[in-house]
py3Dmol code that shows the C-alpha trace and the ligand (Angstrom):
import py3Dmol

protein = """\
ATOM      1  CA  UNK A   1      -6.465   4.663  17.436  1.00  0.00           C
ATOM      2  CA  UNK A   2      -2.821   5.242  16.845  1.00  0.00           C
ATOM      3  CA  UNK A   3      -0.807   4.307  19.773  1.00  0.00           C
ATOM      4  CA  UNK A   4       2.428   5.433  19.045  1.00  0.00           C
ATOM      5  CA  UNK A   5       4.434   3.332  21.967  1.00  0.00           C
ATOM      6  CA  UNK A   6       2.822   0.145  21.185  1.00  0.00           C
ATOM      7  CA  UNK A   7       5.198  -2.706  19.552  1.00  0.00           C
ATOM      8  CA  UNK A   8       4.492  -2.250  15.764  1.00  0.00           C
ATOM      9  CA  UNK A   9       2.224  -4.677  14.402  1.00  0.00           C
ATOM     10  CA  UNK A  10       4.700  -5.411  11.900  1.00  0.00           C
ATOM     11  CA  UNK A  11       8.767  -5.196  12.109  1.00  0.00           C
ATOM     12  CA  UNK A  12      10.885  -6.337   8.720  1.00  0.00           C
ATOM     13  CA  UNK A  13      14.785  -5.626   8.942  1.00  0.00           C
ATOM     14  CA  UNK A  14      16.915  -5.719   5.957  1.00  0.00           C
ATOM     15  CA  UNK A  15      14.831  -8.189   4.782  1.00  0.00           C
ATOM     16  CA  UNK A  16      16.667  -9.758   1.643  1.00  0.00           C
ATOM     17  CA  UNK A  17      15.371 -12.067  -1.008  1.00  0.00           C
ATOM     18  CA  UNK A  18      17.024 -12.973  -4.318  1.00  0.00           C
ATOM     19  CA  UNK A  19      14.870 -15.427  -6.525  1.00  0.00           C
ATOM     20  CA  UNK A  20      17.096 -17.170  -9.740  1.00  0.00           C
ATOM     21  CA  UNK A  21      17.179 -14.020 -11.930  1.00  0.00           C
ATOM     22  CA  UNK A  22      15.638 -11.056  -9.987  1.00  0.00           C
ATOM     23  CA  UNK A  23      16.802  -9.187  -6.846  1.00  0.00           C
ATOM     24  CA  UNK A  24      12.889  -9.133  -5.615  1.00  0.00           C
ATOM     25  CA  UNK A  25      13.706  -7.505  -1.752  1.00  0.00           C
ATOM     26  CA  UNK A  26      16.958  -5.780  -1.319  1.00  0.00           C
ATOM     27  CA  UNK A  27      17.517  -4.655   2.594  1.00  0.00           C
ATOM     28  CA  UNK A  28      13.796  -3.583   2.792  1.00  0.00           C
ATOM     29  CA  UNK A  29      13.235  -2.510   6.177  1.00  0.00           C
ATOM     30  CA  UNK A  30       9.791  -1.371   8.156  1.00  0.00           C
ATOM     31  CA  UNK A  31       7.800  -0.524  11.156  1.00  0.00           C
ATOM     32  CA  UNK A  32       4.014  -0.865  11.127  1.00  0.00           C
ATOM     33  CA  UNK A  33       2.217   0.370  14.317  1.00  0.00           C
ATOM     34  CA  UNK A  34      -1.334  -0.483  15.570  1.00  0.00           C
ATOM     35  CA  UNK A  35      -4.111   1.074  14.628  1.00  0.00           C
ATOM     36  CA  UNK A  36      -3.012   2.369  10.972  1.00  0.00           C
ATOM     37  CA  UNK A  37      -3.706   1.952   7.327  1.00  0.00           C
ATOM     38  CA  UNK A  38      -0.308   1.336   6.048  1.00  0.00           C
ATOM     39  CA  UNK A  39      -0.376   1.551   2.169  1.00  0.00           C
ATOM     40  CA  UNK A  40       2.563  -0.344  -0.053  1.00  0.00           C
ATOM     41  CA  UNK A  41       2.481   1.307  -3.222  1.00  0.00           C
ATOM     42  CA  UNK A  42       4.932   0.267  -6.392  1.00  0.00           C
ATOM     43  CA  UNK A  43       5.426  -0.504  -9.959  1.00  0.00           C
ATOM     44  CA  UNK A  44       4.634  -4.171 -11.234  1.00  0.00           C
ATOM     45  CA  UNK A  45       7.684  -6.328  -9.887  1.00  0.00           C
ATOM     46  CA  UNK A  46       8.478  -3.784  -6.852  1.00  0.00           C
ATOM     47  CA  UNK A  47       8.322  -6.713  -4.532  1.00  0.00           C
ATOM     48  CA  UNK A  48       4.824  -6.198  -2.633  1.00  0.00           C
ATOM     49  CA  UNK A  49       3.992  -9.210  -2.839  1.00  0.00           C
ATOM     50  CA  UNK A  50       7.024 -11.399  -2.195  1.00  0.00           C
ATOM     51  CA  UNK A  51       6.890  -8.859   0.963  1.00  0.00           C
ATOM     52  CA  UNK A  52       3.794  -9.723   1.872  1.00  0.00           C
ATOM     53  CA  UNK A  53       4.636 -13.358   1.402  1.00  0.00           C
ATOM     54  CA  UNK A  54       7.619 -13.342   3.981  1.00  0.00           C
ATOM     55  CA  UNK A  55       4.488 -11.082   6.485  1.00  0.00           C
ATOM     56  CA  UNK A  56       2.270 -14.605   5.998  1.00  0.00           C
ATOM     57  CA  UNK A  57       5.445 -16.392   7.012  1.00  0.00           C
ATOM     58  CA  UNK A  58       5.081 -18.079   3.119  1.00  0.00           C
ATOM     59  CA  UNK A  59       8.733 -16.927   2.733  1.00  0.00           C
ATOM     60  CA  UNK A  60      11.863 -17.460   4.868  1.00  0.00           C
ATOM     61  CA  UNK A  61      14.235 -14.402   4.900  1.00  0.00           C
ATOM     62  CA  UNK A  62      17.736 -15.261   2.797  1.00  0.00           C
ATOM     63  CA  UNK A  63      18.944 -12.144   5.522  1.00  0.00           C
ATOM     64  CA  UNK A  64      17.041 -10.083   7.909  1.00  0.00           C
ATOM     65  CA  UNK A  65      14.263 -10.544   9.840  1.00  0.00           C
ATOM     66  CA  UNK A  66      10.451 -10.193   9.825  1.00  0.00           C
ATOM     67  CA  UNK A  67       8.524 -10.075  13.109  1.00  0.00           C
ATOM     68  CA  UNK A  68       4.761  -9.756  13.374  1.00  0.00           C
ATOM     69  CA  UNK A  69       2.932  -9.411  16.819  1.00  0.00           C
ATOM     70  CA  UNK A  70       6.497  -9.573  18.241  1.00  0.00           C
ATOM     71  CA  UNK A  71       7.010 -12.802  17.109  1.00  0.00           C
ATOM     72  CA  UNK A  72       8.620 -14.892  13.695  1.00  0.00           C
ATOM     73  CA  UNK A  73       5.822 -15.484  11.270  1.00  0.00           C
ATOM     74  CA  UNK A  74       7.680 -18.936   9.541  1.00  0.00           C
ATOM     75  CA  UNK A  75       8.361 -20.226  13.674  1.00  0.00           C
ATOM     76  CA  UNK A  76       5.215 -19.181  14.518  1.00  0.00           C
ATOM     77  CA  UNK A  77       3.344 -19.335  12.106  1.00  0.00           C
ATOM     78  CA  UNK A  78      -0.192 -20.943  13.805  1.00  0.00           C
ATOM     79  CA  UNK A  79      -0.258 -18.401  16.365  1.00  0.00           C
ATOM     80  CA  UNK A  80       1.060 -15.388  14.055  1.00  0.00           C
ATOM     81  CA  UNK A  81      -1.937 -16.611  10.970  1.00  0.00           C
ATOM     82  CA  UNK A  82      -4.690 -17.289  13.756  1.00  0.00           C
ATOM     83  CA  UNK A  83      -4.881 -13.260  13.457  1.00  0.00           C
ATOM     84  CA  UNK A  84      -4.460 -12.391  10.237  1.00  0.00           C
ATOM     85  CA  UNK A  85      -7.071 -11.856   7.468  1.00  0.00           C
ATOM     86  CA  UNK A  86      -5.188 -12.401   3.946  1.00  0.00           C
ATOM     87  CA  UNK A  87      -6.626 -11.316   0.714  1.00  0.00           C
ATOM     88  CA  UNK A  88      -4.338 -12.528  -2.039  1.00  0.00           C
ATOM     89  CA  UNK A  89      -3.381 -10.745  -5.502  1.00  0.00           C
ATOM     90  CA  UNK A  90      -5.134 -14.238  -6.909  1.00  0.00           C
ATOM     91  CA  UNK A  91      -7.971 -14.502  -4.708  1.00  0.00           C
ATOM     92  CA  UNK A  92      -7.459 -18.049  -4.576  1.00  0.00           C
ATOM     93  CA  UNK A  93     -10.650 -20.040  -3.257  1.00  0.00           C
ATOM     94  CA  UNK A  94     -12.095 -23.155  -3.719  1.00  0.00           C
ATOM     95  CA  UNK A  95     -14.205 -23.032  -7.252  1.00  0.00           C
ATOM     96  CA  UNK A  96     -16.362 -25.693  -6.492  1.00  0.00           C
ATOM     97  CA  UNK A  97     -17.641 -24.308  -2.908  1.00  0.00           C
ATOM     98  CA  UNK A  98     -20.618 -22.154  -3.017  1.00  0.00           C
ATOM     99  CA  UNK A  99     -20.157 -19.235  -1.106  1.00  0.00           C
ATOM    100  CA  UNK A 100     -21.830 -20.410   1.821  1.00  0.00           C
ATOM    101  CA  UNK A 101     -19.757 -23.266   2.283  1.00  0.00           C
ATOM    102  CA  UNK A 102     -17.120 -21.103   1.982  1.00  0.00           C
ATOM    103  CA  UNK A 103     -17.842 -19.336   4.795  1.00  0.00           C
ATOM    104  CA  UNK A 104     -18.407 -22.292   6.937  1.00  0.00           C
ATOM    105  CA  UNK A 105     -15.069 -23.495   5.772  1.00  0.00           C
ATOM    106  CA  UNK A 106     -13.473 -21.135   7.061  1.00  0.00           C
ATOM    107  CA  UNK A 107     -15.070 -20.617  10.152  1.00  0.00           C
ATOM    108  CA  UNK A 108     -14.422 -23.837  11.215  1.00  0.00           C
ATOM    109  CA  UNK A 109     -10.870 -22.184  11.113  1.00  0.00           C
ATOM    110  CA  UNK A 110     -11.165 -19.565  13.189  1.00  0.00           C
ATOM    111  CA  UNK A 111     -12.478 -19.414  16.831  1.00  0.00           C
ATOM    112  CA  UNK A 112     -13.103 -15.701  16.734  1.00  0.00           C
ATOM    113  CA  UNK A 113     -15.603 -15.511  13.751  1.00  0.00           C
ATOM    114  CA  UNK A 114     -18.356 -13.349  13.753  1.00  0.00           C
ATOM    115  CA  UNK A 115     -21.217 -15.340  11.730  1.00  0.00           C
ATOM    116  CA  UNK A 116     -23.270 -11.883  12.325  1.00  0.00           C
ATOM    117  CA  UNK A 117     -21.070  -9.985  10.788  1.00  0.00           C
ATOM    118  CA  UNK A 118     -20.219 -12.746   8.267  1.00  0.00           C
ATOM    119  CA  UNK A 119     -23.688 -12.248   7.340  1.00  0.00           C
ATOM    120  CA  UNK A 120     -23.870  -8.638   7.356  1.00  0.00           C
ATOM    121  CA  UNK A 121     -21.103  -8.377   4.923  1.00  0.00           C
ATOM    122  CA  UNK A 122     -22.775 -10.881   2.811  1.00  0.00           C
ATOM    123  CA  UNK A 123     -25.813  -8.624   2.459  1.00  0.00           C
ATOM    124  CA  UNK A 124     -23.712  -5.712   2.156  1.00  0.00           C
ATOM    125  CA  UNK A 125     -21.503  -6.861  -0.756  1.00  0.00           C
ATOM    126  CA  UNK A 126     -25.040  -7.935  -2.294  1.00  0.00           C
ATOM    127  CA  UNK A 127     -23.587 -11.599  -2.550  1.00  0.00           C
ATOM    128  CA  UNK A 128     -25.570 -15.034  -3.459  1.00  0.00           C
ATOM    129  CA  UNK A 129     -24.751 -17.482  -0.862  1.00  0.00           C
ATOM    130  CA  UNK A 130     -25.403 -20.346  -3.321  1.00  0.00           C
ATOM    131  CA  UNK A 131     -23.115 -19.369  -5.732  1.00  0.00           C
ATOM    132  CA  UNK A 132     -20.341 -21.094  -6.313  1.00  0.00           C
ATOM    133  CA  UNK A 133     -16.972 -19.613  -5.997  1.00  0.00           C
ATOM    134  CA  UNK A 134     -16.240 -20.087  -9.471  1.00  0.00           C
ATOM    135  CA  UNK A 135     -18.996 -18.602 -11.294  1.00  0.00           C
ATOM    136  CA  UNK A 136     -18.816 -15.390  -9.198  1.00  0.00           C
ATOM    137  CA  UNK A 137     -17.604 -12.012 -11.521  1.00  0.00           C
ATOM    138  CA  UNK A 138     -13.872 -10.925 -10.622  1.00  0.00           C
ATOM    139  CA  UNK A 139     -15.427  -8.203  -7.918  1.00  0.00           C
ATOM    140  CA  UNK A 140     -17.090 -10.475  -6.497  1.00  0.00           C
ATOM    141  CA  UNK A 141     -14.995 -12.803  -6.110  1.00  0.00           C
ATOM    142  CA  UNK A 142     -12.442 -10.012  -4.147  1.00  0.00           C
ATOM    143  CA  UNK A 143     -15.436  -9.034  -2.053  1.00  0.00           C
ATOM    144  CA  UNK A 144     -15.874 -13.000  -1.141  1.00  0.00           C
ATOM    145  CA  UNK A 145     -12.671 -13.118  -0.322  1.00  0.00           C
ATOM    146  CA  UNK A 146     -12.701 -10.122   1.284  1.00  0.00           C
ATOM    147  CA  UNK A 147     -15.420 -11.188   3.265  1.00  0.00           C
ATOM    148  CA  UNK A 148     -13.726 -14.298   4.541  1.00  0.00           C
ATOM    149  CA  UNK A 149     -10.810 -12.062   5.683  1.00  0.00           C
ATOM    150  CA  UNK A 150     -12.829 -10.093   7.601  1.00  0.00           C
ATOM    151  CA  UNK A 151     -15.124 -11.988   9.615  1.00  0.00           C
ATOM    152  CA  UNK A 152     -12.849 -13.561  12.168  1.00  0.00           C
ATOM    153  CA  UNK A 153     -12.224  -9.679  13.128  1.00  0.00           C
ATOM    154  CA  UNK A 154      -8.222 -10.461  12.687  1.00  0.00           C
ATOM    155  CA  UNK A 155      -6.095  -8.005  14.075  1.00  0.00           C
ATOM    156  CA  UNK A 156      -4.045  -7.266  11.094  1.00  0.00           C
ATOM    157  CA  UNK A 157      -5.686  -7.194   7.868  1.00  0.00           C
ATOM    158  CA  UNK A 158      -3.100  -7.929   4.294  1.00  0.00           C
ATOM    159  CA  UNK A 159      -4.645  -7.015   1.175  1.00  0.00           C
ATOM    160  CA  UNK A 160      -2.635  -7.678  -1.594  1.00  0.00           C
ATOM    161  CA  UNK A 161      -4.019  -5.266  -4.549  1.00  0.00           C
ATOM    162  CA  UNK A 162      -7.510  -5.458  -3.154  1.00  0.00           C
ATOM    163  CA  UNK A 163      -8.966  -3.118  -5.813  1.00  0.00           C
ATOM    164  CA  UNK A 164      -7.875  -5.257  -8.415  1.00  0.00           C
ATOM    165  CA  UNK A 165     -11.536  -5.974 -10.371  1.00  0.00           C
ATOM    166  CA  UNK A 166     -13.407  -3.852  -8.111  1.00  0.00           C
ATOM    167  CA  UNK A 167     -15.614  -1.268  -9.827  1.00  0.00           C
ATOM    168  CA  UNK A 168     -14.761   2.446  -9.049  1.00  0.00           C
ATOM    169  CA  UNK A 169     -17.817   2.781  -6.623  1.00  0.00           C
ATOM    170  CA  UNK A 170     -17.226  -0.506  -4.672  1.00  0.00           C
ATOM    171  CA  UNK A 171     -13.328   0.400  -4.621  1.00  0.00           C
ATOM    172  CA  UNK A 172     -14.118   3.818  -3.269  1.00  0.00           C
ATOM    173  CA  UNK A 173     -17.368   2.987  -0.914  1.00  0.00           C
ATOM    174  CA  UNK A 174     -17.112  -0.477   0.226  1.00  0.00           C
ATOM    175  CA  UNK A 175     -13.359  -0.937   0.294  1.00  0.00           C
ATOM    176  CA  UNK A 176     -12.437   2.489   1.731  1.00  0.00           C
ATOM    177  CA  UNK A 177     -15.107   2.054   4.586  1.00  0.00           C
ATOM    178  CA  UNK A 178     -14.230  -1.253   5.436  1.00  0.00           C
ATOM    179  CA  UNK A 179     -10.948  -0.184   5.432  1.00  0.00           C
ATOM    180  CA  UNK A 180     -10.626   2.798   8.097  1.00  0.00           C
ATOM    181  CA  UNK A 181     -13.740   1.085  10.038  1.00  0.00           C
ATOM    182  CA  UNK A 182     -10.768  -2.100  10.906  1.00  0.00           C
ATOM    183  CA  UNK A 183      -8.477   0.780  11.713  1.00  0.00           C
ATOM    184  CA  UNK A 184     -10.739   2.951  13.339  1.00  0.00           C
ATOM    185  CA  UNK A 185     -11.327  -0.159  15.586  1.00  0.00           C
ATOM    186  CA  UNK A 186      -7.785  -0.035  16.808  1.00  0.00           C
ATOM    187  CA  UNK A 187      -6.929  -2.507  14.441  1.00  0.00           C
ATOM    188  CA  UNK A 188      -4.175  -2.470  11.554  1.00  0.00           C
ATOM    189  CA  UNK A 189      -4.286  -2.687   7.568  1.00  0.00           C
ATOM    190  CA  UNK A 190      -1.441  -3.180   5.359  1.00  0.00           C
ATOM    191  CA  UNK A 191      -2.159  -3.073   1.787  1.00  0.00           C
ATOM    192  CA  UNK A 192      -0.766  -2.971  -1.545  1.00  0.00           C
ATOM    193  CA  UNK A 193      -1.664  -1.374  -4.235  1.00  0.00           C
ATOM    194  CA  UNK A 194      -0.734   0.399  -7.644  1.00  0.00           C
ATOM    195  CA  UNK A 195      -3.604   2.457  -7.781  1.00  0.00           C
ATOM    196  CA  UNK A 196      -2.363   6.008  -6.157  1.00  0.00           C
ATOM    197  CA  UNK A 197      -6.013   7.320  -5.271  1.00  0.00           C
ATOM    198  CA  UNK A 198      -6.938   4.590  -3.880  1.00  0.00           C
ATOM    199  CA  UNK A 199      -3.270   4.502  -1.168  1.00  0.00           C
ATOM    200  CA  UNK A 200      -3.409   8.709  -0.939  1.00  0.00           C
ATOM    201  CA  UNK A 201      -7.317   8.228  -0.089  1.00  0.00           C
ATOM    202  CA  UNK A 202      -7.294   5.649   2.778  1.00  0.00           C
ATOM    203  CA  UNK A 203      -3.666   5.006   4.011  1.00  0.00           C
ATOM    204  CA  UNK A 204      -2.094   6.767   7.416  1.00  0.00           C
ATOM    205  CA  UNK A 205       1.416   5.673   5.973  1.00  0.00           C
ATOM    206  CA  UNK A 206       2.882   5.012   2.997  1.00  0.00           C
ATOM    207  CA  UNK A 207       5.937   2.954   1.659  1.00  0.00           C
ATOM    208  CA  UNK A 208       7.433   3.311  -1.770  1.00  0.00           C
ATOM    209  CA  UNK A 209       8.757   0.181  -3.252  1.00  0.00           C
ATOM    210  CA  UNK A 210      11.196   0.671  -6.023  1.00  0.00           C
ATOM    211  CA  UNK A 211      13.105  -2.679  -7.511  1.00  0.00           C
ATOM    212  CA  UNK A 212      13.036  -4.392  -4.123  1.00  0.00           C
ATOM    213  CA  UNK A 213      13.803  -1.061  -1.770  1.00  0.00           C
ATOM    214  CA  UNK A 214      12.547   0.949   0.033  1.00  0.00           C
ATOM    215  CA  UNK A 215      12.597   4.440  -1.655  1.00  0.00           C
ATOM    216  CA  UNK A 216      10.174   6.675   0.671  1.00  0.00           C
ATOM    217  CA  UNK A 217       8.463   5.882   3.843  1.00  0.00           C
ATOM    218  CA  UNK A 218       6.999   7.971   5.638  1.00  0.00           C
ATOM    219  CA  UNK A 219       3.415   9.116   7.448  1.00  0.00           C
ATOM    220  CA  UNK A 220       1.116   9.863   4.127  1.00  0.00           C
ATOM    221  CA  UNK A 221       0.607  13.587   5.953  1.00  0.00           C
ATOM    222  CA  UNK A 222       4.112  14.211   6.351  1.00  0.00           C
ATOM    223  CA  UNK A 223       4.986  12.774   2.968  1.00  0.00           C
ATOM    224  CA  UNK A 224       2.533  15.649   1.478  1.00  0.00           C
ATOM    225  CA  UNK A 225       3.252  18.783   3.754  1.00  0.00           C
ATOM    226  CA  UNK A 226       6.860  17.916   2.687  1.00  0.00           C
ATOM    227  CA  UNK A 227       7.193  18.468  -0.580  1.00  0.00           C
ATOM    228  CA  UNK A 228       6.193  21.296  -2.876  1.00  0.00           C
ATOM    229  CA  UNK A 229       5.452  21.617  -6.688  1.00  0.00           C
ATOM    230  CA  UNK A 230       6.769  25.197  -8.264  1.00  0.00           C
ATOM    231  CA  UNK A 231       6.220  26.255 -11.499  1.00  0.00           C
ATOM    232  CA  UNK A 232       9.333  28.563 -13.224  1.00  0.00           C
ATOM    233  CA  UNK A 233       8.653  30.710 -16.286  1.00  0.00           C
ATOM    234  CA  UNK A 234      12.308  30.728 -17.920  1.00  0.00           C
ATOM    235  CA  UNK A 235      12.866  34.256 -20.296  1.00  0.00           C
ATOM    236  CA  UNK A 236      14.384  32.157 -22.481  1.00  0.00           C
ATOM    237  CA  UNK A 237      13.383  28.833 -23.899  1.00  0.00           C
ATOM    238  CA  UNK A 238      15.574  26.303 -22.490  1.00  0.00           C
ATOM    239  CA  UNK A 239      16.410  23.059 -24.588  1.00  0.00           C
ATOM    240  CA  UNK A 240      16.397  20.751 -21.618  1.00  0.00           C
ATOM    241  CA  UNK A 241      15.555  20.783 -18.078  1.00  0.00           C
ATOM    242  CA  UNK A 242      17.807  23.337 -15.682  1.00  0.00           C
ATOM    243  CA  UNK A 243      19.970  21.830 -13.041  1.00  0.00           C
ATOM    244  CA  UNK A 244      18.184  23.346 -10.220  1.00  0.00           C
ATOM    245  CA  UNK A 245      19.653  21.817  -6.794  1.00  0.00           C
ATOM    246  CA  UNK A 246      16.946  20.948  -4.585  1.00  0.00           C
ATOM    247  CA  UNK A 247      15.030  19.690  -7.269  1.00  0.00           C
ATOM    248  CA  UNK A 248      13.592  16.065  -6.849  1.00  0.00           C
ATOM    249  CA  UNK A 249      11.885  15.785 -10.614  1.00  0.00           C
ATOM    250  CA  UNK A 250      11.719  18.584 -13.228  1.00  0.00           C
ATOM    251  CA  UNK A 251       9.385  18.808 -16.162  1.00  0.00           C
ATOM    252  CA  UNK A 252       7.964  20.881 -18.997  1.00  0.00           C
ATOM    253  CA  UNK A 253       9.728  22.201 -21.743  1.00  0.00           C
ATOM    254  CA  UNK A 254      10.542  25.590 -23.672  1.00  0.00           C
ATOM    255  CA  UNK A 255       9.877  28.681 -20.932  1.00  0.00           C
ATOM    256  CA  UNK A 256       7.970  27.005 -18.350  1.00  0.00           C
ATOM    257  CA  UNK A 257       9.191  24.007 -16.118  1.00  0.00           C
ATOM    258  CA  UNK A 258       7.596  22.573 -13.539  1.00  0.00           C
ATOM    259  CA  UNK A 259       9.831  21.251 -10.276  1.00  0.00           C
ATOM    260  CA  UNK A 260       8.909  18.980  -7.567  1.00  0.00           C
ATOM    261  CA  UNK A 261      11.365  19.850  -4.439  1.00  0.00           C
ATOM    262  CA  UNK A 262      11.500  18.304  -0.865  1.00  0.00           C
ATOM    263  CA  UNK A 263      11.595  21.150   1.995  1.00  0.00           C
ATOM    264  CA  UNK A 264      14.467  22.933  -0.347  1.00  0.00           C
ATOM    265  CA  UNK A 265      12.227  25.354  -1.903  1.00  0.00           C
ATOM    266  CA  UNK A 266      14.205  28.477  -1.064  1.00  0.00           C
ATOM    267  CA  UNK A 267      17.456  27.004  -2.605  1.00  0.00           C
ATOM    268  CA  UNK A 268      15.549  25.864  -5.908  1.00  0.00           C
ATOM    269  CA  UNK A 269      13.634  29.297  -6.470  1.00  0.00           C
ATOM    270  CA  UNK A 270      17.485  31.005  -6.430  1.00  0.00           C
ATOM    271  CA  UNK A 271      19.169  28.499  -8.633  1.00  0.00           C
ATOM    272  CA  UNK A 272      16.485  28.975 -10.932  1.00  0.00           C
ATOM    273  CA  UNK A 273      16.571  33.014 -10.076  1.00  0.00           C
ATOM    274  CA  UNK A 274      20.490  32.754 -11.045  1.00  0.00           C
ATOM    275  CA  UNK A 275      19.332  32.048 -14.692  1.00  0.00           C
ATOM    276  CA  UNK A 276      16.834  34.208 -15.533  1.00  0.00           C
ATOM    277  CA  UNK A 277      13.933  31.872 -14.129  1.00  0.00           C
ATOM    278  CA  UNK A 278      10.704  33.436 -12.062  1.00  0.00           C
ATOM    279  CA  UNK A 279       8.404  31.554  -9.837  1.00  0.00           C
ATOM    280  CA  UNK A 280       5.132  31.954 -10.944  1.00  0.00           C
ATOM    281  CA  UNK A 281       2.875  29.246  -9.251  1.00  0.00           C
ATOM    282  CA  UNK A 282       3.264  27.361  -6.159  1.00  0.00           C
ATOM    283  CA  UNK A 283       1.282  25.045  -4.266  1.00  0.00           C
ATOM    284  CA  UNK A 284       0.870  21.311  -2.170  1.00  0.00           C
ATOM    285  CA  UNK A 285       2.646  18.475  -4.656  1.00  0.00           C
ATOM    286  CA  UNK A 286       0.339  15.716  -5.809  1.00  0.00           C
ATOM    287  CA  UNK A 287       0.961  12.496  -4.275  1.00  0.00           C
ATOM    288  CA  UNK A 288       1.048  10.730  -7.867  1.00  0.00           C
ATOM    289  CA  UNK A 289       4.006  13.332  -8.627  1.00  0.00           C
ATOM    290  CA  UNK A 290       5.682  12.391  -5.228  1.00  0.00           C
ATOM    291  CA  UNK A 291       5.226   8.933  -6.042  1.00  0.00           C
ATOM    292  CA  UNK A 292       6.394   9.272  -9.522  1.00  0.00           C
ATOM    293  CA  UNK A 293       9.508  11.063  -8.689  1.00  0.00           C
ATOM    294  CA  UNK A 294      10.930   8.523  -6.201  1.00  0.00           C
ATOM    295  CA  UNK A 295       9.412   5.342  -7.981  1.00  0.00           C
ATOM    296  CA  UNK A 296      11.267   6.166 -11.357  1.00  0.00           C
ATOM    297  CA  UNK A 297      14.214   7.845 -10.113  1.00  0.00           C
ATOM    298  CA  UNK A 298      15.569   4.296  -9.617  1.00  0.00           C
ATOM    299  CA  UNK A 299      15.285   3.278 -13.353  1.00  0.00           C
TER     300      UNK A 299
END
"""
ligand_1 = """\
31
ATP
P 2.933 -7.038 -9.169
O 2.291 -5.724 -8.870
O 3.186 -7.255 -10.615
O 2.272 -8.207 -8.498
P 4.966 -7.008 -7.087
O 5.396 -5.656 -6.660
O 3.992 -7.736 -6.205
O 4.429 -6.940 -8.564
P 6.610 -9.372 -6.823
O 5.532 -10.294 -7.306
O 6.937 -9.397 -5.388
O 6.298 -7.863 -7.269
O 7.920 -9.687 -7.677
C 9.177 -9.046 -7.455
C 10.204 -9.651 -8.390
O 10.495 -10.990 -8.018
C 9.757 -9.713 -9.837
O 10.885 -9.474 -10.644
C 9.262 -11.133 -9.997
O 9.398 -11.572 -11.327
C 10.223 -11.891 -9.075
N 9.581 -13.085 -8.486
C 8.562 -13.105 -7.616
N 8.243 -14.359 -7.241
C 9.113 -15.179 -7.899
C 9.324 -16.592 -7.940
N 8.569 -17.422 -7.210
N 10.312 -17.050 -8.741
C 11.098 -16.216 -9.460
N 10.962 -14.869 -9.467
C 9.983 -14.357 -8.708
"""
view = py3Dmol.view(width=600, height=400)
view.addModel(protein, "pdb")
view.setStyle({"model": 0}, {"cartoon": {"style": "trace"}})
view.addModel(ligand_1, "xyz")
view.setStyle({"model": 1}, {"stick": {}})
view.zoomTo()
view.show()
């Protein structure tokens, strides 16, 4: 459940990090609470997962600070990792264990594992326990290590790109149950992802990362019931988009245009009423449009 007074699971603070050539975090800050699905969506090279790397306390912060469970992943870092479950972008596992042993591997590193549930999942994700690590298809691999996330019940979850490889079914089924079940639980999940469904399906909040900042982030609800999509029929065909003020993104072509705005709907209906424009359709904005309209107007 979503306790909104509770300590967020998760603080980051102008959190700063310049590698040789790239700018990959640039004063990203943000607050995760309990309980939630937390979604990270962003192009390739946003900077999800050098976030995620300074969350694991894998990164120092060059400037700012990162605090999870109230306390400094890179100080901390046996007490902060004891109770996190990590799924990395390269699902990086020991080839040569079967996947038995690599579930007694890590058990032996957590004191809170749930062999029952261990095995549960096993049956669920229809995986051979002999197998070894390396022979095992790219799902199954991410449900393996997916697997060996979950099963110490940690109490924040990091998936980086979890869908990656996962069939449509499994992605939408198994990963979007397991997924609000942890939160459901009173437990968090912070993911990232590229793939829009997939965020807009299962995530409470969301954070846009655009070239190493933050460009929206907000409650996924709030995000939505903010922002509308109009379409204007011009009487004339125009030769490029209309300067309508309130607009966040405009698009179309000849007589018709259609304009994503944020809570300035009234102002955008006159500017485009002040040349010869009529609103014609009107509804909710798609999240991918949202997303599109913040993500690229960086570029
Ligand atoms: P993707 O979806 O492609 O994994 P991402 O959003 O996770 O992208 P990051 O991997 O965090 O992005 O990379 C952000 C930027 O930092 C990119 O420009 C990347 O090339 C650069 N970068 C990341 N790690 C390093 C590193 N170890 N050395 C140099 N540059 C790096």
């Amino acid at each position: 459940m979503l306790d909104a007074n509770s300590e967020p699971v998760i603080r980051v603070s102008n959190l700063k990090r310049r590698f040789r050539r790239a700018e990959a975090l640039d004063g990203v800050s943000l607050e995760v609470p309990r309980g939630c699905v937390y979604g990270l969506v962003g192009e390739n090279g946003a900077g999800k997962t050098t976030l995620i790397k300074h969350i694991l306390g894998a990164l120092k912060p060059q400037y700012g600070t990162v605090q999870v469970f109230g306390k400094d992943p890179v100080r901390e870092a046996v007490a902060v990792l004891a109770d996190i479950g990590y799924l990395s972008e390269g699902r990086d596992m020991p080839g040569w264990m079967t996947v038995r042993q690599l579930m007694r591997y890590t058990a032996a590193f957590y004191p809170k594992w749930d062999d029952a549930f261990a095995q549960q999942l096993l049956s669920d994700f229809e995986l051979d326990p002999g197998q070894k690590v390396r022979h095992l298809s790219r799902g199954k691999r991410a449900l393996a290590g997916l697997l060996i996330a979950l099963a110490h019940r940690p109490e924040l979850l990091v998936l980086d790109e979890p869908s990656a490889g996962l069939d449509p079914i499994v992605r939408k089924d198994i990963l979007g149950a397991i997924v609000r079940t942890v939160a459901d639980e009173g437990r968090t999940v912070f993911f990232s992802s590229h793939l829009l469904d997939e965020i807009e399906r299962v995530s409470d909040y969301v954070t846009v990362l655009s070239k190493g900042r933050v460009v929206v982030s907000e409650r996924l609800d709030a995000l939505k019931d903010g922002h509308s999509r109009l379409v204007i029929r011009f009487d004339t065909a125009l030769d490029r988009a209309p300067d309508l003020p309130g607009a966040i993104r405009v698009t179309g072509a000849a007589n018709e245009w259609t304009v994503l705005c944020n809570g300035r709907r009234d102002e955008v209906v006159a500017a485009a009423q002040a040349i010869n424009g009529t609103l014609v359709e009107e509804g909710p904005a798609p999240f991918d449009d949202i997303f599109i309209a913040y993500a690229r107007a960086r570029k």
